[in-house]
C-alpha atoms as one frame of an Amber mdcrd trajectory, in Angstrom:
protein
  97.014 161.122 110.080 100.268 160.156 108.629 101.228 158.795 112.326  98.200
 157.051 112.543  98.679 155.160 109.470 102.335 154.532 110.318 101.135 152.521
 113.651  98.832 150.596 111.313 101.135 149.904 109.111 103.474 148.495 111.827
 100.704 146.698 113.076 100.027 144.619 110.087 103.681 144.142 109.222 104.013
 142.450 112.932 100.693 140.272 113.030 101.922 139.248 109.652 105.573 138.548
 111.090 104.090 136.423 113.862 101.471 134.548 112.009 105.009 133.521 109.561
 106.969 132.671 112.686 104.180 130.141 114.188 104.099 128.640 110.699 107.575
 127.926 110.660 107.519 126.699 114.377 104.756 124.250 113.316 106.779 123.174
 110.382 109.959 123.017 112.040 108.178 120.933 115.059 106.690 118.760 112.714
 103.278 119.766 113.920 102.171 121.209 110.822  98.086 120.280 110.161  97.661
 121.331 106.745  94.522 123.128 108.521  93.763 124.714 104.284  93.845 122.019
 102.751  90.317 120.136 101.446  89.390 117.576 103.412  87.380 115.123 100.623
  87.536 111.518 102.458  85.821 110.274 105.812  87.630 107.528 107.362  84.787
 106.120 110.299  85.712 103.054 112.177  85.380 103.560 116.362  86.461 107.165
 115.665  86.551 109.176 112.434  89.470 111.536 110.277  89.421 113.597 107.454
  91.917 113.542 105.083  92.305 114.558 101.332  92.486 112.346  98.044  96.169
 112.767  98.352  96.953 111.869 101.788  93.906 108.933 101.861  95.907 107.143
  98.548  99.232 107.582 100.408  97.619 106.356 103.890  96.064 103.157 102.169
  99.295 102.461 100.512 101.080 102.384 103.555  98.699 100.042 105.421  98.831
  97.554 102.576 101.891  97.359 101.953 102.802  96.830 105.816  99.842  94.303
 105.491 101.845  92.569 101.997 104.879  92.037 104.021 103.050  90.297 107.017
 103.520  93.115 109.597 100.876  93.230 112.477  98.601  96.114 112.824 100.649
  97.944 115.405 102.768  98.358 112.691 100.946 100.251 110.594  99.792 102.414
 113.130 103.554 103.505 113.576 103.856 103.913 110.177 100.925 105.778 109.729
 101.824 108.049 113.044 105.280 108.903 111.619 104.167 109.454 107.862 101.296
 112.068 109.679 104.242 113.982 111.503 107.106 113.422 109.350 105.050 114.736
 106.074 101.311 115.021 106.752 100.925 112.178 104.533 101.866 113.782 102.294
 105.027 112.805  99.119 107.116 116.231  99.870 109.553 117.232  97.213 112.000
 118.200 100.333 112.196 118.896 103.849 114.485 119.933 106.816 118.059 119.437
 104.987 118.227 116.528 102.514 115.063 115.098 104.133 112.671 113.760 100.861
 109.081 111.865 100.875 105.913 110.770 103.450 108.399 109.387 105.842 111.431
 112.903 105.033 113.558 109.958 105.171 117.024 111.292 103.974 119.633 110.162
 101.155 122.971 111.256 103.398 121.553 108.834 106.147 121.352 106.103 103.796
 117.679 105.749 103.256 118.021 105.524  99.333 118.527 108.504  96.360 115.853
 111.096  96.156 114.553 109.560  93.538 114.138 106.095  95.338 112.450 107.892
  98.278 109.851 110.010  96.316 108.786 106.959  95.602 105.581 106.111  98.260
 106.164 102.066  97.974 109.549 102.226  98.531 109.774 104.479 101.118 107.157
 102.490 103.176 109.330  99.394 102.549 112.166 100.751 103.727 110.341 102.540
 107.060 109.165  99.197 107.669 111.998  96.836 107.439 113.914  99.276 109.660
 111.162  99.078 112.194 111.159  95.235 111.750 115.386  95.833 113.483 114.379
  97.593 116.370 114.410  95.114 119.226 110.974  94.944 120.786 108.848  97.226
 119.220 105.896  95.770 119.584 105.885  96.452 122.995 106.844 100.333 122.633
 104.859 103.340 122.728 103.793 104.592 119.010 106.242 107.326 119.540 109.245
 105.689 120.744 108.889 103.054 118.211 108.562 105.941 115.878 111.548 107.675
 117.715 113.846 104.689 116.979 113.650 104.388 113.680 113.280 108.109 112.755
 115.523 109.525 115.213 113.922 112.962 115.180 114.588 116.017 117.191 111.162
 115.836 118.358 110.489 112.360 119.950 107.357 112.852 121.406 105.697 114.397
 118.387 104.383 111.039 116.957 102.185 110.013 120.086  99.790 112.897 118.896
  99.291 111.257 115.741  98.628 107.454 117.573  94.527 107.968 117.277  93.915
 109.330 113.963  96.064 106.099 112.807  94.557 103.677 115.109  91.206 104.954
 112.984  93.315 104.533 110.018  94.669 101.050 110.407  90.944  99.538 111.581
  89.269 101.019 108.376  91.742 100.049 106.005  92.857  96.433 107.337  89.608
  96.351 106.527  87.937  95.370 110.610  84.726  97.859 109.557  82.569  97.677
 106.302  82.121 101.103 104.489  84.391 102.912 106.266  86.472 105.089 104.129
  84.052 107.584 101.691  85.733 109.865  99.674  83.792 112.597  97.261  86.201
 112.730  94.183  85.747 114.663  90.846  85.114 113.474  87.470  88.528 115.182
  86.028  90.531 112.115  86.520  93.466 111.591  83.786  92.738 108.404  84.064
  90.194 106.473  82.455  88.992 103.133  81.002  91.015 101.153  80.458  94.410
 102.847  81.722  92.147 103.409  84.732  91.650  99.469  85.542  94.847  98.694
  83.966  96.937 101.148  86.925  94.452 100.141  89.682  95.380  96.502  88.755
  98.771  97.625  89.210  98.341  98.948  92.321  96.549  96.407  93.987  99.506
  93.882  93.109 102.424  96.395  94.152 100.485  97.713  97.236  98.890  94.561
  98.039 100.522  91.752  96.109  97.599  91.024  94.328  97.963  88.095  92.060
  96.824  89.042  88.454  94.571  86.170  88.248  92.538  87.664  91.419  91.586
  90.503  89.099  89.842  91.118  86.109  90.323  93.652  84.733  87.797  95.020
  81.612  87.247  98.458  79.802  85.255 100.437  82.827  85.561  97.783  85.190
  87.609  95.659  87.505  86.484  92.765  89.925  88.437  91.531  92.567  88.262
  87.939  93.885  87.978  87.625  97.312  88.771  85.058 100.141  86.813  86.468
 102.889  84.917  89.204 104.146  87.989  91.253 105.568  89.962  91.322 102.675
  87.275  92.265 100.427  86.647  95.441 102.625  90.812  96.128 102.430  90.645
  96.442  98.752  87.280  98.261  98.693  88.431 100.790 101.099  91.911 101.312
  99.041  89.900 101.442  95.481  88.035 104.340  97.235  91.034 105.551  98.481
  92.698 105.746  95.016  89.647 107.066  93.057  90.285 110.604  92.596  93.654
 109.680  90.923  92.102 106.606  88.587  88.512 107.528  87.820  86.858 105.289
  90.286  83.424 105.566  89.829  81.743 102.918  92.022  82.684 100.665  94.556
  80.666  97.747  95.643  81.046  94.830  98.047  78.564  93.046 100.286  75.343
  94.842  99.720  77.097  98.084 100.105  77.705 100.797  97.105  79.963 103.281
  97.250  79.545 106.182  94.376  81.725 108.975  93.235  78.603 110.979  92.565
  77.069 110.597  96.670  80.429 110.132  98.070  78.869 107.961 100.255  78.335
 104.126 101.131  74.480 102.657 100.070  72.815  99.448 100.532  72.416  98.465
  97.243  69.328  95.587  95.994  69.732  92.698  93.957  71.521  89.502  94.697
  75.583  90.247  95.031  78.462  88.168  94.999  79.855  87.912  98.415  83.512
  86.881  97.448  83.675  89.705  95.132  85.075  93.170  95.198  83.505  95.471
  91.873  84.737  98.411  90.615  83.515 101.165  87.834  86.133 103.838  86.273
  85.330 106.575  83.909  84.275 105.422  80.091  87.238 106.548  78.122  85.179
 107.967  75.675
């Protein structure tokens, strides 16, 4: 008997062993899936991904703010590829070595101070005005153009990543209506009008929203828009950033997005097709 539960012991010890190794290989290769993590957003436009509130507020961060500084959509699809490898889209406290952020870009290589590059914004600006140097790009695989700016020990890791952003980029460029649905909690920190007051914010930092463009009241904010395109952009990134701000509702076009369905609705009554409206949590 005692042999017998020896062996077993042994066994477990080594399945255990090799289920830490493979972690580690993932994380080391960069491959790492975050396969626990909950996915709470539906991104659907000619494909679909599943992301959570944290990685869908850093994802439509990054394709606004490569949108703000005039980049083409290939762009963001980089961006987007190498923020999915380099961090799962995720704002990591650390990394292999020095290596700090979404994009484990890395103080001793002259990225910025830890402190600079834990922040999202600035780390996408920086990702992109290097990629903006490389000679070409445009006409590079998602990987290599990836490759040359991140000069990783894994080159051909990015490619993997090329679809999910391609799906990205399309929903929140805003080229499909209703694309990005998120079920999000009522627990929100945020509220009122802090709420409208930081997605106001956010919209001009991310997007370069001019202040007059929104209004912003106690519960709600209402975006001005030009066109049908960039209505959808900031719909799709006030969805994006409701779990953090207490986004409530969305609405745009006849469609209603609603913290409590998760889900986009037709919606009756006459609308106003040049603007974007948003409800937060009553403070109260």
């Amino acid at each position: 008997m005692r042999t017998r539960a020896v062996v077993a012991t042994g066994v477990v010890l080594v399945l255990v062993a090799m289920v830490g190794l493979f972690v580690a290989f993932q994380h080391i290769a960069g491959g790492l899936r975050f396969p626990f993590a909950g996915r709470s957003c539906t991104v659907q436009a000619a494909g679909q991904v599943e992301l959570d509130a944290g990685q869908m507020a850093n994802a439509a961060t990054i394709a606004a703010i490569g949108a703000q500084r005039g980049m083409p959509e290939r762009a963001v699809v980089v961006a987007l590829a190498t923020a999915y490898q380099e961090s799962g889209l995720r704002n990591l406290a650390g990394g292999d070595r020095d290596s700090v952020g979404l994009f484990q870009q890395r103080p001793s290589q002259g990225w910025g101070s830890p402190a600079e590059i834990r922040d999202p914004r600035y780390a996408t600006n920086t990702f992109y005005a290097a990629l903006a140097k490389v000679r070409d790009w445009e006409e590079m695989r998602v990987t290599d153009a990836a490759q040359t700016v991140q000069r990783s020990a894994f080159p051909e890791a990015y490619q993997k990543w090329a679809d999910e952003s391609e799906v990205l980029s399309r929903a929140l460029l805003g080229q499909t209506s209703g694309a990005v649905a998120c079920a999000v909690s009522d627990n929100s920190e945020r509220r009122g009008a802090a709420a409208t007051a930081a997605l106001t914010q956010g919209l001009a930092l991310d997007w370069g929203l001019a202040p007059e463009a929104a209004a912003a009241g106690p519960d709600r904010l209402t975006v001005t828009v030009d066109d049908e395109q960039g209505g959808w952009r900031y719909a799709h990134w006030l969805v994006s950033h409701a779990q953090d701000n207490g986004v409530q509702l969305v609405r745009f076009q006849g469609l209603q997005w609603t913290a409590e369905k998760g889900v986009w609705d037709p919606v009756a009554g006459k609308q106003n097709p040049t603007q974007v409206v948003a409800e937060v949590l009553d403070a109260s």
